[in-house]
C-alpha positions, 0 to 999 in steps of 0.5 A, a space after each residue: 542886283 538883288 540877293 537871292 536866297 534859297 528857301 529849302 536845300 539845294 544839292 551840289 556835287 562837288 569835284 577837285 580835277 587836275 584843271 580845278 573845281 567843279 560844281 554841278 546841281 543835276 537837278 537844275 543842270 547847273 554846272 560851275 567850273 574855276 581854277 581855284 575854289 573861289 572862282 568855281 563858287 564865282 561861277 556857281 552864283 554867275 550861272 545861278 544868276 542867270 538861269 534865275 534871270 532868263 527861266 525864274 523872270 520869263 513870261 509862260 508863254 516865251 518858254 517851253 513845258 520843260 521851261 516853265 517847270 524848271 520856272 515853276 522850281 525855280 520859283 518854289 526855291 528861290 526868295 529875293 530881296 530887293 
């Protein structure tokens, strides 16, 4: 799998709860969750992984308006490295 690197800030919130972590990005509706910190960041990239994969990869005419725009920000944020 590729690296992804991202080309300008991205922000997180970060939560401690009695079940474990949690990591949300409102702006890209991103939510993480682990019993531990480690699985929680785990996860995050897990999640970020995908949306990448299914959103930033899509071909235009497979996705919604709100689709391509997240696509579009995706795209603006996101660099890969083979």
């Amino acid at each position: 799998m590729p690296s992804i690197i991202l080309k300008e800030p991205l922000e997180f919130d970060f939560f401690f709860r009695r079940e474990g972590y949690e990591i949300v990005s409102r702006e890209l509706n991103v939510y993480a969750y682990g019993k531990t910190w480690a699985d929680a960041v785990r996860d995050l990239i897990e999640s970020f992984t995908w949306l990448w994969r299914e959103y930033g990869q899509a071909l235009d005419n497979v996705l919604s308006r709100d689709a391509i725009a997240l696509k579009v920000r995706l795209n603006r944020l996101i660099q890969v490295i083979a």
